[in-house]
C-alpha positions as CSV (number, residue, x, y, z in Angstrom):
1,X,10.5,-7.3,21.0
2,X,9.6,-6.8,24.8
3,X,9.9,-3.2,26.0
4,X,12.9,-4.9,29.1
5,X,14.4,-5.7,25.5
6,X,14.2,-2.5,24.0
7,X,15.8,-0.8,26.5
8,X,18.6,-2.8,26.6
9,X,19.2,-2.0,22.9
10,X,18.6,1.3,23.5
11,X,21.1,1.6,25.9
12,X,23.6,-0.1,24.0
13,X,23.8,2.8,22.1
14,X,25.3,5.0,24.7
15,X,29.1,4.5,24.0
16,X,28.5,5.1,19.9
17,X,27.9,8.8,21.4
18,X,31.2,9.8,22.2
19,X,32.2,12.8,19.9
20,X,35.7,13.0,18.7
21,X,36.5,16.8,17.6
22,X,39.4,15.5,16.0
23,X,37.2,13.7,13.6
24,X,34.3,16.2,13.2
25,X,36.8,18.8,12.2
26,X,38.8,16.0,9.6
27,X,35.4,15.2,8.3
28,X,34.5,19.8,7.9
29,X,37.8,19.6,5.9
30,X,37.7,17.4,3.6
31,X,33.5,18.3,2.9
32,X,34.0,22.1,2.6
33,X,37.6,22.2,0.4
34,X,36.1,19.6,-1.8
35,X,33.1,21.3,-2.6
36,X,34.8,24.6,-2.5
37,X,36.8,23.4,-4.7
38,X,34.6,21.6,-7.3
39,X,32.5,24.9,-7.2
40,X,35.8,26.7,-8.4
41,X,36.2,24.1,-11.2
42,X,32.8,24.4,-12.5
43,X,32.7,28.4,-12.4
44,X,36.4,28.7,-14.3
45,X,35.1,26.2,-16.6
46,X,32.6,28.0,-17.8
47,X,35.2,29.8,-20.3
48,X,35.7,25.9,-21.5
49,X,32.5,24.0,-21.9
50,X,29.2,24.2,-19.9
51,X,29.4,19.8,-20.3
52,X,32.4,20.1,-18.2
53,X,30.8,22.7,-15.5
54,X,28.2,20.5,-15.2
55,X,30.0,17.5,-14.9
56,X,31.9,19.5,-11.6
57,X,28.9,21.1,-10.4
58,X,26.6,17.3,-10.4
59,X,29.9,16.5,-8.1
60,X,30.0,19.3,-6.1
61,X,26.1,18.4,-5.4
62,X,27.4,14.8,-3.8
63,X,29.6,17.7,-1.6
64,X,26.5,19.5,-0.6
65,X,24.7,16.3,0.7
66,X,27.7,15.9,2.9
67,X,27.4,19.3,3.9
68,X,24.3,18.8,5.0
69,X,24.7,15.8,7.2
70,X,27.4,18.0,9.0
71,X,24.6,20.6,9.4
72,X,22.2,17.5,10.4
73,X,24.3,16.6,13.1
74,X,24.9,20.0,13.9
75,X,21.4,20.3,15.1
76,X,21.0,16.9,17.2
77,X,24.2,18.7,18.9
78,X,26.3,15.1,18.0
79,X,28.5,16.9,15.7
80,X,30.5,18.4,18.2
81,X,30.2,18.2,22.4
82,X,30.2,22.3,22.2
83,X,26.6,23.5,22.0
84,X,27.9,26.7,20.9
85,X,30.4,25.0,18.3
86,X,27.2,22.8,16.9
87,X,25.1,26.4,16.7
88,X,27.8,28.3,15.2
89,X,28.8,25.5,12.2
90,X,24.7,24.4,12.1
91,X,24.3,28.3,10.8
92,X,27.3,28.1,9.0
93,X,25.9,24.7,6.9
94,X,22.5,26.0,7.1
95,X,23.5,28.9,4.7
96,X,25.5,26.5,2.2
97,X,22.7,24.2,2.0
98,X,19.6,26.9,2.5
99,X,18.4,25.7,5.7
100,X,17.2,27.6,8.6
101,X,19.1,26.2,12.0
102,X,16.6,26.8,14.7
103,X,13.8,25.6,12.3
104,X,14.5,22.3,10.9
105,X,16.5,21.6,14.1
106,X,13.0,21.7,16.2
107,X,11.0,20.6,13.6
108,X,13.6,17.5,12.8
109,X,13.5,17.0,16.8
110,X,9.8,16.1,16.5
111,X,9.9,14.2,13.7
112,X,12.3,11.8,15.8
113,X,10.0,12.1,18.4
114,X,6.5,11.3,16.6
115,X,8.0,9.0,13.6
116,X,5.9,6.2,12.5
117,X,3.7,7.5,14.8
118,X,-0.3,7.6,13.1
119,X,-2.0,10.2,15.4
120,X,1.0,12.6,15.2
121,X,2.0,13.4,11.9
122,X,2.5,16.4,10.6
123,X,6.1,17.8,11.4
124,X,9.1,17.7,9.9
125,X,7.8,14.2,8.1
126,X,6.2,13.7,5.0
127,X,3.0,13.7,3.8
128,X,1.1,10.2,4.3
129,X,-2.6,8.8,4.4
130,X,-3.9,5.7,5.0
131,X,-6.6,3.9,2.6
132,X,-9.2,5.1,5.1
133,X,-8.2,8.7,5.3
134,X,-8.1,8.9,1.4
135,X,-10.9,7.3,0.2
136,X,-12.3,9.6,3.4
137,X,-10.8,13.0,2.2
138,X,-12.8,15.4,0.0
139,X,-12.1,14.9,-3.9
140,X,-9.4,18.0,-3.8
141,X,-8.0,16.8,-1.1
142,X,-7.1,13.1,-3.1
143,X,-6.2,15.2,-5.7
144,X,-3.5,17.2,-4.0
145,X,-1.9,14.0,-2.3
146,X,-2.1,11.9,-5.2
147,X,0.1,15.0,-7.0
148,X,2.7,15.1,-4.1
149,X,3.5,11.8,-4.0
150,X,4.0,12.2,-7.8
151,X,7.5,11.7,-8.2
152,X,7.8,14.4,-10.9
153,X,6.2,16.9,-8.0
154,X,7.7,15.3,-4.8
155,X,11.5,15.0,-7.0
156,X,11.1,17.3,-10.0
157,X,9.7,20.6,-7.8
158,X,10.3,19.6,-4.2
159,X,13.6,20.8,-4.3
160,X,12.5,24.1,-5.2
161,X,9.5,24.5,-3.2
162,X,11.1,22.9,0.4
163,X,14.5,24.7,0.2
164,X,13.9,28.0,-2.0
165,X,9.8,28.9,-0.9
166,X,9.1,26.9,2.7
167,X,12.4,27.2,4.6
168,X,12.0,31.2,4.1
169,X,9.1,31.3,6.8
170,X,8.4,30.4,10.3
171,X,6.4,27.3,10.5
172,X,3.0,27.3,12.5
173,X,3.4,27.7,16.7
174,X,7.3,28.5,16.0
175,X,8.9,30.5,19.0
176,X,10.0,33.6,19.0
177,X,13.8,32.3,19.2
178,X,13.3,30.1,16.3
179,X,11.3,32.7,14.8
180,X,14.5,35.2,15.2
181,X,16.8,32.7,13.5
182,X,14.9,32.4,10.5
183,X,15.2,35.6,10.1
184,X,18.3,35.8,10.7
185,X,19.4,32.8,8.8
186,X,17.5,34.7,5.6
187,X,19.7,37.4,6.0
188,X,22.7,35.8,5.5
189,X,21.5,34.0,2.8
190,X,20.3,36.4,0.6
191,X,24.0,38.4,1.6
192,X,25.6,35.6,0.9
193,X,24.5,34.9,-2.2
194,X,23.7,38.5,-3.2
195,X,27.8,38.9,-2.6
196,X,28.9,36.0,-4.8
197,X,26.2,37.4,-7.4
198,X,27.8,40.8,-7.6
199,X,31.0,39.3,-7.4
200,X,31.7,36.3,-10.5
201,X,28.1,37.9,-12.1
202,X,24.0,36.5,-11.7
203,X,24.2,34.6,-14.6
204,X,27.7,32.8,-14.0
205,X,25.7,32.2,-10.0
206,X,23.1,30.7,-11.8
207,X,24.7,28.2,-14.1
208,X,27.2,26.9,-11.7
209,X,25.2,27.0,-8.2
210,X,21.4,26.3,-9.4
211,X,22.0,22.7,-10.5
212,X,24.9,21.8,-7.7
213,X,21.4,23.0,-5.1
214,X,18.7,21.7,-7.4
215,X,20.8,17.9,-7.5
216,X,21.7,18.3,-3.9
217,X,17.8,19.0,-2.7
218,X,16.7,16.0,-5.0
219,X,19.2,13.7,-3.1
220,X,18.3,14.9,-0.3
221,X,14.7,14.4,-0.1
222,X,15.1,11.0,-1.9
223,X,17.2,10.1,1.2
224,X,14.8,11.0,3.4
225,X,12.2,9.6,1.5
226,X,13.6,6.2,0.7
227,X,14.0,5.3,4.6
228,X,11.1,5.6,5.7
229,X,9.0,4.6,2.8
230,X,9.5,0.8,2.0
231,X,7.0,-2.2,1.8
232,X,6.7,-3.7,5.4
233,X,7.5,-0.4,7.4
234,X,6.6,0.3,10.4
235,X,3.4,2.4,11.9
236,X,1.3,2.5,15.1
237,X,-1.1,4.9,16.6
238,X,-0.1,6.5,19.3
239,X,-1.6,4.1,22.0
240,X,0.9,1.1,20.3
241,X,3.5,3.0,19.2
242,X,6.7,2.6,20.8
243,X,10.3,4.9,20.4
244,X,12.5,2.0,19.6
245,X,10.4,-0.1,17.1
246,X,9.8,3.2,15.3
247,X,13.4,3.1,14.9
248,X,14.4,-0.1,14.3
249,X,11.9,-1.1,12.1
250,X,9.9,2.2,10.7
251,X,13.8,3.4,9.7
252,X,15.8,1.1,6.8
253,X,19.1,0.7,6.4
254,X,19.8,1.9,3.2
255,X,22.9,0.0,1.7
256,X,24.7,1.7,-0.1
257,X,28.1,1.5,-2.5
258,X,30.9,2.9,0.1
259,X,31.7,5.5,-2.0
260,X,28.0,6.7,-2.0
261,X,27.8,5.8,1.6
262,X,30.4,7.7,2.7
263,X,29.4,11.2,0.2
264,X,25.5,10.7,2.4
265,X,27.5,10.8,5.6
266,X,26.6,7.0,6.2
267,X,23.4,8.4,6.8
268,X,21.8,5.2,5.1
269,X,22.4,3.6,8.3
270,X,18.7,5.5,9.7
271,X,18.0,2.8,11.9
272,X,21.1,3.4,13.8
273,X,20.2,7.3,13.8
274,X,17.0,7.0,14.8
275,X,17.2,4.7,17.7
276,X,20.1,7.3,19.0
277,X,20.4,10.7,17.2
278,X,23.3,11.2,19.6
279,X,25.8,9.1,17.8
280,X,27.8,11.1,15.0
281,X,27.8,10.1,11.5
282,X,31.1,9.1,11.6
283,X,30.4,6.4,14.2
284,X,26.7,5.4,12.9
285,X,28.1,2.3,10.9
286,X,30.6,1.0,13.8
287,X,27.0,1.0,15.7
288,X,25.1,-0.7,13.6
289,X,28.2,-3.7,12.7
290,X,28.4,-4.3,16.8
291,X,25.1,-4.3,17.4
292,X,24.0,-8.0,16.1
293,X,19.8,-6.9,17.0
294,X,20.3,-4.4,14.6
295,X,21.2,-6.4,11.9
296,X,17.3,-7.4,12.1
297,X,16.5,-4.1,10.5
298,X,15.0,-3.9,6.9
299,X,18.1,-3.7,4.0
300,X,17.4,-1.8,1.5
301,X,19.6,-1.5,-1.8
302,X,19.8,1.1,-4.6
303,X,17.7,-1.8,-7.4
304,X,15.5,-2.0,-4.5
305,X,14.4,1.2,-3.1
306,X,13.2,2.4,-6.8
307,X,11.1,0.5,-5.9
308,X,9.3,2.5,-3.3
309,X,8.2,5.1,-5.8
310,X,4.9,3.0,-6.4
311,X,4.4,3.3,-2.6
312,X,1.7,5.7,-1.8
313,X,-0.7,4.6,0.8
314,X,0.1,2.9,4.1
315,X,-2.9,-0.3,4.6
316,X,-3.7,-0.4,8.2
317,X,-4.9,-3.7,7.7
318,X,-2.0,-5.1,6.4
319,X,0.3,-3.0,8.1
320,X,2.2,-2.1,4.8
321,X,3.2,0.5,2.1
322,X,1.1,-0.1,-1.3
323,X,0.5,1.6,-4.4
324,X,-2.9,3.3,-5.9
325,X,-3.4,0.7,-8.4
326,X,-3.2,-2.1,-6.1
327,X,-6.5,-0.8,-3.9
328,X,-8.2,0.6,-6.3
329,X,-10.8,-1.5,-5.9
330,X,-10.9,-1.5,-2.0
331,X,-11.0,2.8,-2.6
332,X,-13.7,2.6,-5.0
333,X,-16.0,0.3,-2.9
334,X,-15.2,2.9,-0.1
335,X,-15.5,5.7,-2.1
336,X,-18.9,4.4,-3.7
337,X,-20.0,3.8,0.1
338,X,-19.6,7.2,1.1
339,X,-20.7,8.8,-1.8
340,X,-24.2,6.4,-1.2
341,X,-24.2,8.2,3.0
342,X,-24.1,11.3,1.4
343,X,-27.1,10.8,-0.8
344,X,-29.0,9.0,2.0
345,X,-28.0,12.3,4.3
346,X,-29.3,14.6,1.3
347,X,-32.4,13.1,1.1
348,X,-33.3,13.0,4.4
């Protein structure tokens, strides 16, 4: 795609910007009351059967990830034209779901801004190495990546780690505003949830709200995971790398059931979101269906994107996701080679 031709799509997007506050507040209604409501269901059901207070609380969880795309948009200041309205419901999401505004906002900002991008990783992505760079790395180092992108770590104890232990401090070179907000946001988590403890007991809290935010955080990270990770994604260093294509083809559209779709705030539609952050949820499939070069964009389906799991290196060479196994040998011949430079360097 020429860059005259990427502007033009770019710019295509500008309409799909228009916030409706009519919709934004529809769409805080009927996210909250449900999943205030389904919340209620599972605690009172507790007297009944914990079967059935799961079964609410796995539904409330689908709530959460709704919640959070409010708070999502909330941060790219799309949710509502009001910066102050998109502050004051971002905090307001951010303690629901456990997220520091200021934080991920900034740190999400630069992910859009250096995604797919090789010589800027680092922020608000996650973690990925090419062949090179691993068979490079010291032995702990392969060790500790080849355990993240375990899917019993990255699934199984992400959820813990990212939203209970690393959203409680500042990340590295914050600000002093963002720094503030963190703070503050902590506050009213810990009050929040310190208030509702007291109130319906700590071990009622913990039965009803730690698997509604342990489901939710899985989902969530799978989402994020899942459209950015598939076989012919795209990456350039920073020299090639352009905005758009980073967008449109380093960002899947992730096709899902419409029920799903619409409980992920059509966020599956990251191609879309990534080439304009702008555009509200609400209006991020109506983009993509008038938008015939968008259609171009990798599909991705539930059957298929299990299949990303396996995906845990990205080959340079062949400018695609693969798995351990399938260059082990091209890691063991580099691995072998290095190992053979250090003994030469020894020696000498």
């Amino acid at each position: 795609m020429s860059e005259l031709k990427q502007a033009q799509l770019k710019k295509t997007m500008s309409p799909y910007e228009a916030t409706s506050v009519k919709t934004s507040v529809i769409q805080l209604v009927n996210t909250i009351l449900p999943l205030v409501g389904l919340w209620l269901l599972a605690y009172y059901s507790l007297s009944v059967s914990y079967f059935l207070t799961f079964a609410f609380s796995i539904a409330a969880a689908f709530f959460l990830v709704r919640t959070f795309i409010i708070f999502h948009d909330c941060c790219h200041g799309s949710f509502f034209k009001n910066r102050k309205a998109n502050d004051f419901f971002g905090m307001l999401t951010g303690v629901l779901t456990l997220v520091p505004y200021m934080q991920w906002k900034n740190a999400h900002g630069i992910h859009h801004a250096t995604s797919s991008n090789l010589d800027k990783r680092g922020v608000g992505d996650l973690w990925i190495l090419t062949i090179d760079e691993f068979a490079a790395a010291s032995r702990w180092r392969r060790f500790a990546y080849r355990a993240y992108r375990n899917p019993l770590v990255m699934f199984g104890l992400g959820p813990i780690f990212v939203f209970v232990l690393q959203y409680r401090f500042n990340r590295s070179g914050a600000r002093r505003k963002e720094k503030i907000n963190t703070y503050v946001m902590n506050a009213l988590i810990v009050s929040f949830y310190t208030l509702l403890g007291l109130v319906i007991g700590w071990k009622a809290l913990l039965l009803v709200h730690f698997p509604i935010m342990y489901l939710a955080g899985m989902l969530g990270i799978w989402l994020f995971y899942v459209q950015h990770q598939f076989e012919e994604s795209y990456f350039e260093h920073d020299e090639e790398w352009s905005y758009v294509l980073a967008a449109v083809e380093g960002s899947s559209y992730y096709k899902l059931p419409k029920l799903l779709q619409w409980l992920s705030g059509n966020i599956g539609f990251h191609h879309v979101h990534h080439l304009s952050p702008k555009i509200p949820n609400y209006l991020l499939e109506k983009a993509h269906n008038e938008t015939p070069p968008l259609h171009k964009a990798t599909t991705i389906t539930i059957k298929e994107s299990l299949q990303s799991l396996r995906f845990k290196l990205w080959d340079e060479q062949n400018r695609k996701f693969v798995s351990f196994k399938m260059v082990k040998h091209r890691i063991s011949k580099k691995l072998a080679t290095k190992t053979s430079k250090q003994g030469t360097l020894k020696a000498s």
